[in-house]
LUMKOL-355008 format. One record per residue (C-alpha): x, y, z. Coordinates in nm, 2 decimals, padded with zeros to 4 digits. Layout:
% residues N
<vexza px="X" py="Y" pz="Z"/>
...
This chain:
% residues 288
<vexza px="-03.68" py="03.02" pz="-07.66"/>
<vexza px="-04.01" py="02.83" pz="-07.49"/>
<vexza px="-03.78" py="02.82" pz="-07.16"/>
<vexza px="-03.69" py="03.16" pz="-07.18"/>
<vexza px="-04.11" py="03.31" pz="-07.29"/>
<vexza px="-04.24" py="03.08" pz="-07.01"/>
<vexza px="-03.95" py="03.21" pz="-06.76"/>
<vexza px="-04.05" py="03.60" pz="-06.85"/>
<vexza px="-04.44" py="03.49" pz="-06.82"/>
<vexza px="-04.40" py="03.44" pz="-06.48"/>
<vexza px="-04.19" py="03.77" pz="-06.43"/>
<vexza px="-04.48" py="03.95" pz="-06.61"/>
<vexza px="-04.70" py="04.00" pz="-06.34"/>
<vexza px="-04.46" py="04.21" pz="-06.09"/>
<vexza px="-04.28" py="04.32" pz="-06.42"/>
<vexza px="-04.62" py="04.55" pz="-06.54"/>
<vexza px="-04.65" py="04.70" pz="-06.16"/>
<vexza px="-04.30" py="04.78" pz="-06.13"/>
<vexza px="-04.30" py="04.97" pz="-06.48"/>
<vexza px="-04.68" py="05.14" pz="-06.42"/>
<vexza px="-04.60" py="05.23" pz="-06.06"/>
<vexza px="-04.24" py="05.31" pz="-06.01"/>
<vexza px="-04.08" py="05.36" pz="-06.33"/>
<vexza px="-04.30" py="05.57" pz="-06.56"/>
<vexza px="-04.38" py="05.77" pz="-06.28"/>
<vexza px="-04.02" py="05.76" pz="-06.20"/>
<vexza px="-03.92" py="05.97" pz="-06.52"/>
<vexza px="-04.31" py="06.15" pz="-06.55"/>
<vexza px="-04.15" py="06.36" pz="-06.17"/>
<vexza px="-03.80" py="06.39" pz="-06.38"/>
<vexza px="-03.97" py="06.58" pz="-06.62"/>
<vexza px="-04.24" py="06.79" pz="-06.40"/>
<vexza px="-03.93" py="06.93" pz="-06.28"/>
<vexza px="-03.87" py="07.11" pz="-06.53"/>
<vexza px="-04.25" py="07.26" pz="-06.53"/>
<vexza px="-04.46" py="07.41" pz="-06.33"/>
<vexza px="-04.78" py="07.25" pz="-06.25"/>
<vexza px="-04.89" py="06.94" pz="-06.41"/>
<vexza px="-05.11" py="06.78" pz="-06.17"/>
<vexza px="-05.41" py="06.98" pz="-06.15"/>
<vexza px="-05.32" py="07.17" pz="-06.45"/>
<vexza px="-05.13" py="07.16" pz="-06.77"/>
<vexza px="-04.76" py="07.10" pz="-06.69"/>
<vexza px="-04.59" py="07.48" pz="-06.81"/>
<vexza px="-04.22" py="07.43" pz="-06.89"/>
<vexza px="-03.98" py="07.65" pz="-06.77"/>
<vexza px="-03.63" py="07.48" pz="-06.79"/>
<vexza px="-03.45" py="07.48" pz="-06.47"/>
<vexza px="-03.64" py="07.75" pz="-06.30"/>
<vexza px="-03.73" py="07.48" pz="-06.01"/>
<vexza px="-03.37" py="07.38" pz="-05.98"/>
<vexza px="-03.25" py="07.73" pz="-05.94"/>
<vexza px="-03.49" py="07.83" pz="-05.68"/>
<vexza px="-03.46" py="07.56" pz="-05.46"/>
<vexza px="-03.10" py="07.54" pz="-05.49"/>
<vexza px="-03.15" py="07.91" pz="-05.35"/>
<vexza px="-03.37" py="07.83" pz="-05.10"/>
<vexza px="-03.20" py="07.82" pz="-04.73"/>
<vexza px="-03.45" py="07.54" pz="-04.60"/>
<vexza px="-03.34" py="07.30" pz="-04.87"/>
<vexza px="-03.00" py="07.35" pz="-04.77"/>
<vexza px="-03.07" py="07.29" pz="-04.42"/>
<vexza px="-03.30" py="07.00" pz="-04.49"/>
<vexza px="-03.01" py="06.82" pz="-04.65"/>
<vexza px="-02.79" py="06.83" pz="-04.34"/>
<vexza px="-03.04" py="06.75" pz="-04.08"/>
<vexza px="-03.15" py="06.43" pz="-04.30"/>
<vexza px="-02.82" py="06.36" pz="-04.29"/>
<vexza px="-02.71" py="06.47" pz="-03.93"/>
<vexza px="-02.99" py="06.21" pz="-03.85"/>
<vexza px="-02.95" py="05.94" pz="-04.09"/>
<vexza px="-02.63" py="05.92" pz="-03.97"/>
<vexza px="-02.69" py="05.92" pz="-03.56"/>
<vexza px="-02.94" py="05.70" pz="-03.62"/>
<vexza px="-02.84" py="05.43" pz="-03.83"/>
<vexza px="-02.52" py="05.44" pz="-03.63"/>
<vexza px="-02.73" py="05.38" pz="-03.32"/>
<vexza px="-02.95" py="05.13" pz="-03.39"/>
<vexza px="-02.71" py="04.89" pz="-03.53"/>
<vexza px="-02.48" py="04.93" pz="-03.24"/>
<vexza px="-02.77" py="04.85" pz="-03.00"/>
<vexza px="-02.92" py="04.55" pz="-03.23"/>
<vexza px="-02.56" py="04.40" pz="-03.23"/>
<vexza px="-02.51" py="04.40" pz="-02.88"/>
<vexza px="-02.89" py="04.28" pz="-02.80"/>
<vexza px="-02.83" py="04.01" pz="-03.08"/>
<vexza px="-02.48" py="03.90" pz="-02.93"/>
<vexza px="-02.69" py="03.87" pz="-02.58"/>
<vexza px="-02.99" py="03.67" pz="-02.77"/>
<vexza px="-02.73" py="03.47" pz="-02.94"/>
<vexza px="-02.52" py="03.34" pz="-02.66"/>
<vexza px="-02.79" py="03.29" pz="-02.39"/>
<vexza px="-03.09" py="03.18" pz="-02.56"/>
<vexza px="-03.29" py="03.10" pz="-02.24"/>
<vexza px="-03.60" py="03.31" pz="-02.29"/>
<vexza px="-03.52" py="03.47" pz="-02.59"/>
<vexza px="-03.87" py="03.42" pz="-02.75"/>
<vexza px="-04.01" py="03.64" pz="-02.53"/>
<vexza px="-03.73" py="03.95" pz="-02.54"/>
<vexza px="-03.70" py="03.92" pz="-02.92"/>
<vexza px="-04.10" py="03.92" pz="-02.93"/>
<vexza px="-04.09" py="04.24" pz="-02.67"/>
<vexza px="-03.84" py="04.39" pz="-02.91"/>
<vexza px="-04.04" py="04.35" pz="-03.24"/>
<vexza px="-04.36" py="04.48" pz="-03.13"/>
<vexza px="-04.31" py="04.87" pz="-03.16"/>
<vexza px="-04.21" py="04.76" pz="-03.54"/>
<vexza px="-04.59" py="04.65" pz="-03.57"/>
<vexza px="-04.71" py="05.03" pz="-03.44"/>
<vexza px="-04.76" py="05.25" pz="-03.71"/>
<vexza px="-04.51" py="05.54" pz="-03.76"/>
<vexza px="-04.82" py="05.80" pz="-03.66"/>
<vexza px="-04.84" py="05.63" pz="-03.34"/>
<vexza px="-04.48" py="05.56" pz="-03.25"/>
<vexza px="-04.50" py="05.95" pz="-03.32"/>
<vexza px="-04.82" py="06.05" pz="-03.06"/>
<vexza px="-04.60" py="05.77" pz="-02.80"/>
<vexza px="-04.30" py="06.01" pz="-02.79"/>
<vexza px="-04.54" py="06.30" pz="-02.82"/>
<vexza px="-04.69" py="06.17" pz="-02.46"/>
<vexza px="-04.32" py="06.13" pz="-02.34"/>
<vexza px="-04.16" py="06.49" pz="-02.43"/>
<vexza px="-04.43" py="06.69" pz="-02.40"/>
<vexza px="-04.37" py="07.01" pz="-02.21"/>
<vexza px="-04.70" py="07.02" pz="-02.05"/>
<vexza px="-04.77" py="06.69" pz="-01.98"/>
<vexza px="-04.51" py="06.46" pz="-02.10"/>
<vexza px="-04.37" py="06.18" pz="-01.93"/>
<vexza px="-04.03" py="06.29" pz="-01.89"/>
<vexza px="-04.13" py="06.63" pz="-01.72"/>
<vexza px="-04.40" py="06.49" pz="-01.50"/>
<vexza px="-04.12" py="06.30" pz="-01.35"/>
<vexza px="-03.86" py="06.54" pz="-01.34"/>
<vexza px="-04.12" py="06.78" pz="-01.16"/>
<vexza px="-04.17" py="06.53" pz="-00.93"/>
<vexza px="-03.80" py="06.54" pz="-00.82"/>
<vexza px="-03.79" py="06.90" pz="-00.82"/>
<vexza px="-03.63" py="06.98" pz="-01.16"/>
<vexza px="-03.72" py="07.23" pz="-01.39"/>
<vexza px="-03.93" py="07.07" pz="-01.69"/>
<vexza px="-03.72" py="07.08" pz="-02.01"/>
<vexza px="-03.85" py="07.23" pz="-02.33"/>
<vexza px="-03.74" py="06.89" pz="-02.55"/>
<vexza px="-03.96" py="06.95" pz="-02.87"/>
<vexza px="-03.85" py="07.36" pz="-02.81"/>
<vexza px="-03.50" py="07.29" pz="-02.86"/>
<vexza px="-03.35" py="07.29" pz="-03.22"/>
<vexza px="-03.10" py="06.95" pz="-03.09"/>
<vexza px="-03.34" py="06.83" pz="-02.86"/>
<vexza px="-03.61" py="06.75" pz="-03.15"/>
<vexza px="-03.42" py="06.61" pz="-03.41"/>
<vexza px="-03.23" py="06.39" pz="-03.12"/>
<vexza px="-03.60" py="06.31" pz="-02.97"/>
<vexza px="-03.68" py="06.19" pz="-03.40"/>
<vexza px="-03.36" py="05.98" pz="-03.37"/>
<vexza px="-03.46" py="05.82" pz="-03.06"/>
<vexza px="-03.79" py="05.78" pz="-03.18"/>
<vexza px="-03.69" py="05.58" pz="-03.51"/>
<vexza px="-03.46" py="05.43" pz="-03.30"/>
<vexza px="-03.67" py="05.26" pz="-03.11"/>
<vexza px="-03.95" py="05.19" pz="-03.34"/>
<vexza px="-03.69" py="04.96" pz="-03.55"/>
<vexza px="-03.47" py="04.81" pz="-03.31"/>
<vexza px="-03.57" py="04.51" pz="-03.32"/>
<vexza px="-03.62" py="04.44" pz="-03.67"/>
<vexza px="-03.24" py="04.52" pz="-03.71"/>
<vexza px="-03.14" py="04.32" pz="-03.41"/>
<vexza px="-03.35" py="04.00" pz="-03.52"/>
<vexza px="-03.13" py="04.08" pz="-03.87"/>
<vexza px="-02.84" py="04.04" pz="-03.66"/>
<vexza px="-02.94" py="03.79" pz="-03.47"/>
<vexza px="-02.98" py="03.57" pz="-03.80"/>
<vexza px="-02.70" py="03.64" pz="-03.91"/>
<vexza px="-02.48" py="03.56" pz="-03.63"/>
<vexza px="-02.66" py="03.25" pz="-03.61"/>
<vexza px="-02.51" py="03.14" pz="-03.97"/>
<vexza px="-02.20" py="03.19" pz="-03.87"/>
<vexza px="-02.04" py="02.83" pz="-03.85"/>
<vexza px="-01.96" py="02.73" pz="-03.48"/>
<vexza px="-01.64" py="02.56" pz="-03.55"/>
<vexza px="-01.49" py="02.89" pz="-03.67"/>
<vexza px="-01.58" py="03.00" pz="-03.29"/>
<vexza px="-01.48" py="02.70" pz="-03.15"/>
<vexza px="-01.13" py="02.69" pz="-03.34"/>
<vexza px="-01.07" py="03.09" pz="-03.16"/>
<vexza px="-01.12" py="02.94" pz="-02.85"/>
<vexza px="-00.89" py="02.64" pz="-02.92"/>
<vexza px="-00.62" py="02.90" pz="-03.00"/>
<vexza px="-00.67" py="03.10" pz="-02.68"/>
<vexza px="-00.89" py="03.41" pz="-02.83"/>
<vexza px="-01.08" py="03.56" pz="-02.58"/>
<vexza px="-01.47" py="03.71" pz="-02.63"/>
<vexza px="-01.33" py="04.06" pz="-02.78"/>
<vexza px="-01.05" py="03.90" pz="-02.98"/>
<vexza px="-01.35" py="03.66" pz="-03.15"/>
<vexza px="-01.57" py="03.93" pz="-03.21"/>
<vexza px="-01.29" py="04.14" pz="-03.37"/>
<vexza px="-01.13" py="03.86" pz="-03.56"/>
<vexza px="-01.38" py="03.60" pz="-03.64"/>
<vexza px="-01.75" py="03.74" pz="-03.58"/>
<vexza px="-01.72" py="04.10" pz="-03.73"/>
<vexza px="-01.53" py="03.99" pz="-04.01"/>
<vexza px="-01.81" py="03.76" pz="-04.15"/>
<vexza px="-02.05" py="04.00" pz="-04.11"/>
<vexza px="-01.97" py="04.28" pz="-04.29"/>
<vexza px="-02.15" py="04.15" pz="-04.62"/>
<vexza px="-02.44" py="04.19" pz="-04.40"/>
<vexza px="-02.37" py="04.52" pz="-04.25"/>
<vexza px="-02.31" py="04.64" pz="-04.58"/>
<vexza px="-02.62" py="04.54" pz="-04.69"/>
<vexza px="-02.82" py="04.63" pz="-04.40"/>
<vexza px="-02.66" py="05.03" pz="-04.44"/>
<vexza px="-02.81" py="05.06" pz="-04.81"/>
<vexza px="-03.13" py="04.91" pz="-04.71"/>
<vexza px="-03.09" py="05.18" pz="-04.37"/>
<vexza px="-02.98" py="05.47" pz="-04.57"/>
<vexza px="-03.29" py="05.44" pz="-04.79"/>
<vexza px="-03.52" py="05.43" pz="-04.53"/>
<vexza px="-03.34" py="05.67" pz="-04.32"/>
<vexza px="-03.31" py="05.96" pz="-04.60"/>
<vexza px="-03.76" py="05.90" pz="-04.65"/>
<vexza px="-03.83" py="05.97" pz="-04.24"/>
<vexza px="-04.14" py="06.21" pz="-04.26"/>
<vexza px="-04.42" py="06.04" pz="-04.00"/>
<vexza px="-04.22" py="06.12" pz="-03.71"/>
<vexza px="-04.13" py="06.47" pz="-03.79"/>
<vexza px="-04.51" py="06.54" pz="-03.91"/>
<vexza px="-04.66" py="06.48" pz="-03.63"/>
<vexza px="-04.37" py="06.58" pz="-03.34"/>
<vexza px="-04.28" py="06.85" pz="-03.44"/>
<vexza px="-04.34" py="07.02" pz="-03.82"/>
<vexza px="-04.02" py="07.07" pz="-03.90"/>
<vexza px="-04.00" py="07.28" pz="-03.62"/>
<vexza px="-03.81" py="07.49" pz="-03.44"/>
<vexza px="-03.69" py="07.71" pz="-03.66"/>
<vexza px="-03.65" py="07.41" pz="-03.98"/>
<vexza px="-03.39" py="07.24" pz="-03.72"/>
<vexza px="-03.58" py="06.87" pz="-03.78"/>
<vexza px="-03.69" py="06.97" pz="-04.14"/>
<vexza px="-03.62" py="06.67" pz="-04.36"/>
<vexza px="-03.60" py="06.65" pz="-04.75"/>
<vexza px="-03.95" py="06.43" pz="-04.79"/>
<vexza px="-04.07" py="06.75" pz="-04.49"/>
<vexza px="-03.91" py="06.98" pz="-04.79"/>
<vexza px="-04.08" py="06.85" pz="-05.06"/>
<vexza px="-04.41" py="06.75" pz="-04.90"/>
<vexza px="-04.47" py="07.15" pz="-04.81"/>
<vexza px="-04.37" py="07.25" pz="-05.17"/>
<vexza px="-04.65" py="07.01" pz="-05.30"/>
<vexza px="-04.93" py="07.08" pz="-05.04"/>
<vexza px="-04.87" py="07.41" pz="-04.84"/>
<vexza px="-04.72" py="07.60" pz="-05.09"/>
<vexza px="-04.86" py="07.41" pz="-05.42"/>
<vexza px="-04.51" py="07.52" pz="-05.59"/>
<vexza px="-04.52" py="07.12" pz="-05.76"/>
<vexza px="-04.23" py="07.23" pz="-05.99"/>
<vexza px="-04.00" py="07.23" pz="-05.72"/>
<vexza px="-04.15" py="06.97" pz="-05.55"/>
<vexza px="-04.08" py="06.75" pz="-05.79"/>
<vexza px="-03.72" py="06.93" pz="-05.79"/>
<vexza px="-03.64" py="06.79" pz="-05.43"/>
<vexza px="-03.77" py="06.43" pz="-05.50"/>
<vexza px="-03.56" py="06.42" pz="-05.80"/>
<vexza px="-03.31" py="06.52" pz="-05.59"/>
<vexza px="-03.36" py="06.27" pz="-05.30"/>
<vexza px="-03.34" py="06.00" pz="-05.57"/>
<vexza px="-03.01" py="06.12" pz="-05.69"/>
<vexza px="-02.89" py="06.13" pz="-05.33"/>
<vexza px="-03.01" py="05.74" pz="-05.21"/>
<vexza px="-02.92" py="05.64" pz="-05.56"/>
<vexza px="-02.53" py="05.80" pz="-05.54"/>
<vexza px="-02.54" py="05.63" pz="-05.14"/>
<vexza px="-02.70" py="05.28" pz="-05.25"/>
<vexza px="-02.43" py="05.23" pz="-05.57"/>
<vexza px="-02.16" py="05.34" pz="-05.30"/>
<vexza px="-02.25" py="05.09" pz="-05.04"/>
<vexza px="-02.29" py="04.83" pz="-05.31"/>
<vexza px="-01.98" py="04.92" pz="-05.43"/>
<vexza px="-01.81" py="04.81" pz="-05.11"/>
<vexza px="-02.05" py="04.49" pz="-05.05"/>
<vexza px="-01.90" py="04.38" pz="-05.38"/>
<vexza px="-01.59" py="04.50" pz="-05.31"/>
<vexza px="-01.55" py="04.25" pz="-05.00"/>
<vexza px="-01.70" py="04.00" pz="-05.19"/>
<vexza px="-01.43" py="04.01" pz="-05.44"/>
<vexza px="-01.14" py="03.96" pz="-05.19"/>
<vexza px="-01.34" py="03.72" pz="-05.03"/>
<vexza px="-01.34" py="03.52" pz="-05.31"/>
């Protein structure tokens, strides 16, 4: 009993934070959606009001498939690009202080200015990318104007800002991947695809796994970039869910359905996350 009082003492101090700051006010949004107000005011209950109106509501809808349409291009993305960078890093590690360096430093940019740097590059009036295609004598492209444009420029954008946290992920683990597995491939004959496919992939899908629920959850939150590129804009083709919910709270002050949505977005990372740990265990089972 001693072992196990000392053991929860030292638990105790991220134990209070995690209770006061995520899950009281964890249940304190389930149940202000089923109110209306209860921030500024008295919290007015009204069933599920919230829950029918914003399962009514078009933008929600919409909001739902473009967090997805993107979560999906970019998660797919980046980890196809870390992979191959970390392969590269991994089997010629001349240098590779410096590229993985280069790589990591738009991680250390805050998401507002990642989101003014692509502002700079698609802008139709003075962007990058239109300066220089003026300058070859092609027509200037309305990027941020264009309902797949935007939400492709936001994939790009994320893209780039965490490729190289994902590929130093990779590169770590393919770097704890024991050599004489690779060694006995080559022994046998298999070539640099057949290893890959046979003995590298293989050992990491534990890590994929892992790496898409900690992707998917910070995929389905993207707001920074949308904010300030392009507002949801045009015509709710880049609105997100957090975009969704943030303009119920602040623009429109309807918090009931605010609160609605975020419950909502819980549900949805909570359903992907047990599914994607599902899996992870999953292989761990047969591995075993």
């Amino acid at each position: 009993l001693r072992r196990s009082v000392r053991a929860y003492l030292f638990v105790l101090p991220y134990f209070l934070p995690f209770l006061a700051f995520l899950v009281v006010p964890t249940f304190w949004s389930v149940w202000l959606s089923f109110n209306k107000g209860g921030i500024l005011d008295s919290a007015k209950y009204v069933g599920l009001a919230n829950w029918r109106e914003i399962s009514s509501d078009t933008e929600l809808t919409g909001s739902i498939k473009n967090t997805a349409v993107y979560a999906v291009e970019a998660i797919v993305l980046v980890f196809i690009l870390a992979l191959m960078i970390a392969l590269l890093l991994n089997r010629y590690r001349t240098g590779s202080n410096f590229f993985k360096l280069a790589l990591y430093i738009p991680l250390l940019a805050p998401a507002v200015l990642v989101g003014l740097i692509w502002q700079f590059l698609t802008n139709y009036d003075f962007g990058l990318i239109n300066l220089m295609l003026n300058a070859v004598g092609l027509d200037r492209l309305n990027i941020l104007g264009s309902s797949t444009l935007a939400l492709l420029t936001i994939v790009l954008a994320e893209v780039w800002r965490g490729l190289g946290f994902w590929t130093l992920y990779f590169l770590a683990s393919l770097q704890n991947i024991p050599e004489e597995l690779q060694d006995a491939a080559r022994v046998d004959g298999a070539r640099g695809l057949q290893r890959f496919r046979r003995v590298t992939l293989p050992l990491l899908k534990p890590m994929l796994l892992f790496a898409v629920v900690i992707a998917i959850i910070a995929n389905f939150q993207v707001f920074d970039t949308v904010y300030v590129l392009t507002q949801g804009g045009p015509h709710e083709s880049t609105s997100t869910l957090v975009w969704f919910i943030w303009k119920r709270m602040f623009q429109f002050q309807e918090t009931g359905q605010g609160y609605a949505a975020a419950v909502l977005l819980l549900g949805i990372v909570l359903v992907l996350t047990a599914i994607s740990f599902f899996l992870l265990g999953g292989r761990r089972r047969r591995a075993t």
